[in-house]
Residue, then its C-alpha position, 0 to 999 in steps of 0.5 A: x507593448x514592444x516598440x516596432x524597432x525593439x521587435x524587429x531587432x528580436x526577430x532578427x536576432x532569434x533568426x541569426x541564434x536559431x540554427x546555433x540553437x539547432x546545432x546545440x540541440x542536435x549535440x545534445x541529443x547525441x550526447x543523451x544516446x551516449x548517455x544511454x549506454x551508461x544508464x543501463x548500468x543504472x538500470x541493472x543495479x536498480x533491478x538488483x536492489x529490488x531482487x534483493x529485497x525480495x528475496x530477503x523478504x521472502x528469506x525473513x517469511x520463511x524463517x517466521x513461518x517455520x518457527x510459528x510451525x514449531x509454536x503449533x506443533x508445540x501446542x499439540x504435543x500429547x502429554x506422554x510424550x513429554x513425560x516420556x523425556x523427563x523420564x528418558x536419559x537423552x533427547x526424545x526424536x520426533x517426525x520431522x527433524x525435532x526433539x523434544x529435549x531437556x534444557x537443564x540436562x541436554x544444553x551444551x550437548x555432553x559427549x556420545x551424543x549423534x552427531x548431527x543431535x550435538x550441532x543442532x543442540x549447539x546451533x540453537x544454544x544462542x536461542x535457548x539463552x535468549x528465552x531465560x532458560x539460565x535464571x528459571x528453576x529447571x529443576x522441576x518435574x513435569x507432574x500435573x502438566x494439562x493438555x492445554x499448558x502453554x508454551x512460551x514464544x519460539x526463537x529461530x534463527x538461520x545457522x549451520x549446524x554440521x556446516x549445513x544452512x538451516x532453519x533452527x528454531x526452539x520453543x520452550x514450555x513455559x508451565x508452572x511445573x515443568x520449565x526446563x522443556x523444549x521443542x527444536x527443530x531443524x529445517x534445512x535449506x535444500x534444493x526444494x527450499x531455495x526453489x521456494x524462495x525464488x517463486x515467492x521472491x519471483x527471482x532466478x534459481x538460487x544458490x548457497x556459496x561464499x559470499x566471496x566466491x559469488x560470480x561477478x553480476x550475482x546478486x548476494x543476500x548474506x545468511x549468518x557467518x559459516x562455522x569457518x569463518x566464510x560469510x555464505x550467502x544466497x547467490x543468483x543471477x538477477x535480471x538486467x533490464x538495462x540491457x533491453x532498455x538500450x537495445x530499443x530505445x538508443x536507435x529511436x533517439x538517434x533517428x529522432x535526433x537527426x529528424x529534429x535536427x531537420x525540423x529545426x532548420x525547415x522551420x526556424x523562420x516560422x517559429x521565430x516570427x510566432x514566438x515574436x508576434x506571442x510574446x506581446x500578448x504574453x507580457x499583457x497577460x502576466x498576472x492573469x489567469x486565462x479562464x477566471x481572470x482572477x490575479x494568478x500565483x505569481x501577482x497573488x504572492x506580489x500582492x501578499x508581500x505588499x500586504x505584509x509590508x503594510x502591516x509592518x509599517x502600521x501603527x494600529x493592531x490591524x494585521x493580514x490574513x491569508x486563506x488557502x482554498x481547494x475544491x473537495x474532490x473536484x476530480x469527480x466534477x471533471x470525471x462525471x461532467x467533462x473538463x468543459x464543465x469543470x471550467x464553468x464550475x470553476x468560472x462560477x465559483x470565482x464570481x461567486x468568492x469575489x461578490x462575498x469578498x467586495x472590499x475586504x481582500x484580494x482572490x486569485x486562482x492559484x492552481x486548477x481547483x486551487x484559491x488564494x485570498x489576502x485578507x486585509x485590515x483583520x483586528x483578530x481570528x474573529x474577523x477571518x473565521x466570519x469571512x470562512x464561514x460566509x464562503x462556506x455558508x454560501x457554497x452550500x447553495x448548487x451551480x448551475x451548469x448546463x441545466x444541471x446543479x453541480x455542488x462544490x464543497x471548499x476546504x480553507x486554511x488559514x493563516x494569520x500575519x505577523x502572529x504565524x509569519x511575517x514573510x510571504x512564502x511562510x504563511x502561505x506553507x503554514x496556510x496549507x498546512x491548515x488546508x491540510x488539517x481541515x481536509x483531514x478534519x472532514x473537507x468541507x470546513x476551515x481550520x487555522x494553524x497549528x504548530x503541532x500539526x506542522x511537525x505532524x504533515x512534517x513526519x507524515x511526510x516521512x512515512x510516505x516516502x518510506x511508503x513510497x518506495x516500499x511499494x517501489x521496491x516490492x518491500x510489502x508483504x501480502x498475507x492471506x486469511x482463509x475462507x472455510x465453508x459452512x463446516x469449518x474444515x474445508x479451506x475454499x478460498x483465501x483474501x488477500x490482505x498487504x501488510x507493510x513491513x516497516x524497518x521502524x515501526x514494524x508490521x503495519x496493518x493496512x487500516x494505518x497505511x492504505x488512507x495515506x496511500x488513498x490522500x498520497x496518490x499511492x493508492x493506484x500502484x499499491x492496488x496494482x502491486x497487491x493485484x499483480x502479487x496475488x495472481x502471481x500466488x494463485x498459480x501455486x494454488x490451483x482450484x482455490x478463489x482468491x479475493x481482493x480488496x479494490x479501492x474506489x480510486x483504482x475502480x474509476x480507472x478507465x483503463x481497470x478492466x483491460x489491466x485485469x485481463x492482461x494480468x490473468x493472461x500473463x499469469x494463465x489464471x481462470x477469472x472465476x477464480x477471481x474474485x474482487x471485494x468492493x465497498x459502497x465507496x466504489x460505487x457512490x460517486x457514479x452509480x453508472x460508470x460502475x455498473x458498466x465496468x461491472x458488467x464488463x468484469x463479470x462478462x470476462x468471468x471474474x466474481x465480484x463480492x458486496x464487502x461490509x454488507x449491512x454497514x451503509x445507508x443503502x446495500x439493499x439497493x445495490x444488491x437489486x440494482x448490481x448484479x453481485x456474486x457473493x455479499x459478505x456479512x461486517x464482522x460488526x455484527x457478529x460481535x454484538x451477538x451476545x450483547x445485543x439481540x438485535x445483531x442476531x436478528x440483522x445476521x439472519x436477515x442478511x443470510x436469508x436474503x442472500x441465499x434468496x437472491x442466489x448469492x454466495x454469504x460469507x460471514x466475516x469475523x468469526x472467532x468463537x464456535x457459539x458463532x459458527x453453531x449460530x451461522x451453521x444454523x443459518x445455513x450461511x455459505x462460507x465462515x471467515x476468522x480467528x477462529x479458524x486462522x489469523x493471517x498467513x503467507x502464501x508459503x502456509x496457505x500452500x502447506x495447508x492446502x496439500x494437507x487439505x488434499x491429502x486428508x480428503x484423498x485418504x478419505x475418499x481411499x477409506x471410503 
């Protein structure tokens, strides 16, 4: 304790210092106003990175797009017309601005040749060069070529052939008889393709123009070198929320900064004299954690240094050990209970851990649902793995907690003293990262430490700050799988599926990323981002349903339903065009809370789909319990259909129940036409698969559903 003379010497000196403290308070606050101003710049320039990459992004999509348009188009070339070039003395036009040419007779393009023929036979020069036309026999005729012959990958590029920005793309044939085909194309970057670029990149209207000459502010995303030499670029004035960020926040802080001032001064007297009569209480309290009075991090990591110093100083083999214990999903315990609640858990459970440890080490509580125990006078790993499976052994048994049971799980790492590290912040980094192996491993289990698996948590690290700031940066992608009806020619609806476009490791599927948004705490503005991106598209597609993917994580927000509604508002899209896909994950930890927030959603009219039907332990009694639109059958199952008669007979039973119930089933995973005959027979609803498209981006589902438009419009014409 303070002696009587010492305290009242602080509380005069605190009185005498704080209307110095006030004043310097105030210049600060004055100081950060200024800084405002300077922010905004920071502001603007950080909206420009992320419209750049948008737009670059959505540069680098339209660009795959076409050449993939090129490969199919390719694939569906009639026979005679390929024999028709090998027989012609020149190029062979197509619809479309393509030809079909002749890479032995055609490349580099001879004189007499049209004009706009020869620059886009020298634009894609470069690309013809990259499929090996060179060291192939090019000499060959075109004889025997089936309707299903192959053709090789497409090249394409960006170029200015007659000093024009465009598309270019080749596609070679790649058949035994016949390699010196090819089919280019050009599509050019006009008015209506950079008005497309700016909707799928959600920027202002762009340009093309040297990069030089791009007005000052512009934002520039550079294209190939222009014949003349000139960089040309995609040029466009990007927001600059800097600007609104002054605009209403420099006055609320200036009026703060003078109310504080006058806060300051009315209360200084009181506020030095609690701060005097708190610090005894304080000094008395060091060390101790308030709820458990359990040692707290600060004595744990004094007590753990001390323990290490013994051991230095021993003569035997007995060494130390360190366990790091956290409570599996103790989130859930709060969000289903009550903090109140969480905090007698909390309080039992340190009870509990310090009757199993009597004399054989120190337990303090390091974080919320976090632990520590110093194991002392430890022979080998034998002696600490019998002490983790006591606790673990013992945790199986409930709390009770207000009349309730309440079941806590434990994940330990463990770390040993001097085999792993001889210093007090080594081994408790090195004993998290066994926490981390056993939580990964399964929860609910110990695991020691690794070397390996430290320079794994080390990369991982890395990939989630890349993650991190892709998501930041609007740097995914989000794609789009079709959805047909029973006919498999009508497209009704699409799933929305985010890739990740790596700058090292390439296109990353969701099934590598999402669980480490999930153990990341990413997952909440992954979700967010896919959400927002899809409403943003379903505007380009009026009439059609989209689905999306929503984790367990981002369906307990309490906040998820107003979020929705706000985003169909802004984007003006009708909710039964919305159609959200949930998993038995979202409705396990609390079956109620998710049947009123489903209730909610369906009231606004928004669908909801039962995703990976058949897969869990109890689907059946969702299906009775929650009120479901549409359920959607695990492609599992469609693929045990030629090998086990049993995935027939589950199929049959998930179709005809559905249709009983009065919802819509969708199969998932279709890829052969035996698969489509079989569901057909069903009478399923909808067909979802290879066998009708992989995976595309919203710029392809636009085209297909024009097409779609269009031949049902000729139909209707005929009829």
């Amino acid at each position: 304790m303070i002696a009587l003379p010492e305290k009242n010497a602080r509380l005069a000196h605190g009185e005498r210092s704080l209307f110095g403290v006030s004043v310097i308070v105030c210049l600060t606050l004055f100081a950060l106003a200024g800084a405002l101003f300077v922010s905004r710049e920071r502001a603007n320039l950080a909206e420009t990175r992320t419209e750049t990459g948008a737009v670059a992004a959505a540069l680098e999509a339209a660009r795959v797009s076409f050449a993939e348009d090129m490969r199919l188009r390719a694939d569906r070339l009639p026979q005679p017309m390929a024999q028709a070039r090998l027989q012609a003395a020149e190029p062979v036009r197509l619809a479309g601005d393509a030809y079909l040419i002749d890479l032995a007779r055609d490349l580099p393009p001879a004189r007499g040749v049209d004009v706009d023929l020869a620059d886009l036979l020298r634009a894609i020069m470069p690309l013809a060069a990259e499929t090996g036309a060179a060291d192939v026999g090019l000499r060959g005729p075109l004889a025997g070529r089936a309707a299903e012959t192959s053709w090789g990958a497409p090249r394409s590029a960006i170029a200015f052939p007659g000093g024009r920005p465009a598309f270019v793309s080749i596609v070679p044939y790649t058949g035994a008889e016949a390699t010196r085909l090819a089919l280019v194309g050009i599509r050019p970057i006009d008015t209506a393709a950079l008005a497309a670029l700016a909707r799928v990149a959600d920027t202002m209207r762009l340009e093309i123009m040297p990069a030089a000459q791009a007005p000052e502010g512009a934002a520039v995303v550079e294209l190939v070198p222009a014949p003349d030499g000139k960089a040309q670029a995609l040029v466009w004035q990007p927001r600059r929320p800097g600007e609104l960020l002054v605009g209403s926040v420099a006055w609320l802080l200036i009026v703060f900064a003078v109310i504080f001032a006058a806060f300051t001064v009315v209360h200084a007297r009181r506020v030095t004299v609690e701060a005097a009569d708190d610090e005894a209480q304080t000094l008395d309290a060091v060390g101790q954690d308030p709820l458990t009075g359990l040692p707290n991090h600060s004595l744990f990591t004094r007590l753990l240094e001390s323990e290490i110093e013994r051991v230095r100083r021993t003569v035997n083999e007995h060494g130390a050990a360190i366990l790091r214990l956290n409570c599996d999903r103790f989130q859930e315990i709060n969000d289903t209970f009550g903090r109140e609640a969480g905090d007698k858990v909390m309080c039992a459970l340190a009870h509990r851990l310090g009757n199993l440890l009597r004399a054989s080490g120190r337990l303090a509580r390091l974080d919320a649902d976090d632990f520590g125990i110093v194991q002392t006078d430890v022979v080998g790993p034998r002696d600490v793995e019998m002490l983790a499976r006591r606790i673990i052994d013992a945790l199986a048994e409930p709390f009770e907690i207000d009349d309730r049971k309440v079941y806590v799980g434990l994940s330990i790492g463990i770390a040993l003293c001097p085999q792993d590290a001889d210093s007090a912040a080594e081994l408790l980094r090195r004993a998290d990262v066994a926490l981390y192996r056993a939580k990964n491993e399964g929860r609910n289990r110990y695991a020691f430490f690794e070397q390996k698996v430290g320079d794994q948590l080390r990369m991982r690290k890395v990939v989630e700050d890349d993650l991190r700031t892709a998501i930041e940066t609007g740097a995914l992608l989000l794609q789009y799988q079709p959805i047909m009806d029973i006919s498999g020619k009508r497209m009704v609806g699409v799933e929305s599926l985010v890739r990740w476009p790596h700058p090292v490791h390439g296109l990353i599927s969701p099934a590598n990323f999402v669980a480490l948004a999930e153990e990341c705490d990413l997952i909440l503005p992954l979700g967010d981002w896919v959400l927002r991106r899809a409403l943003t598209d379903m505007r380009l597609w009026p009439g059609l349903k989209v689905g999306v993917n929503v984790s367990a994580v981002q369906f307990r927000q309490k906040d998820f339903g107003e979020n929705i509604q706000k985003l169909l508002q802004e984007t003006g899209i009708e909710p039964e065009r919305l159609e959200l896909e949930l998993t038995e994950s979202v409705l396990l930890s609390d079956a109620d809370a998710a049947e009123e927030s489903m209730i909610d959603l369906r009231a606004m009219g928004i669908r909801l789909a039962l995703d990976d039907f058949g897969t869990g332990y109890s689907s059946l009694i969702y299906l009775r319990r929650f009120a479901f639109d549409k359920i959607k059958i695990d492609k599992t199952f469609l693929e045990s259909l030629e090998t086990a008669g049993e995935g027939a007979i589950i199929v049959h039973s998930i179709v005809h129940l559905g249709r009983a119930l009065g919802l819509t089933v969708t199969a998932e995973g279709v890829e052969s036409a035996d698969q489509h005959r079989f569901l057909q027979a069903l009478g399923c609803h909808e067909l979802q698969g290879y066998l009708f498209s992989k995976p595309v981006s919203a710029a392809d589902i636009t085209r297909r559903l024009r097409a779609q438009e269009s031949a049902e419009e000729q139909s209707r014409a005929v009829a």
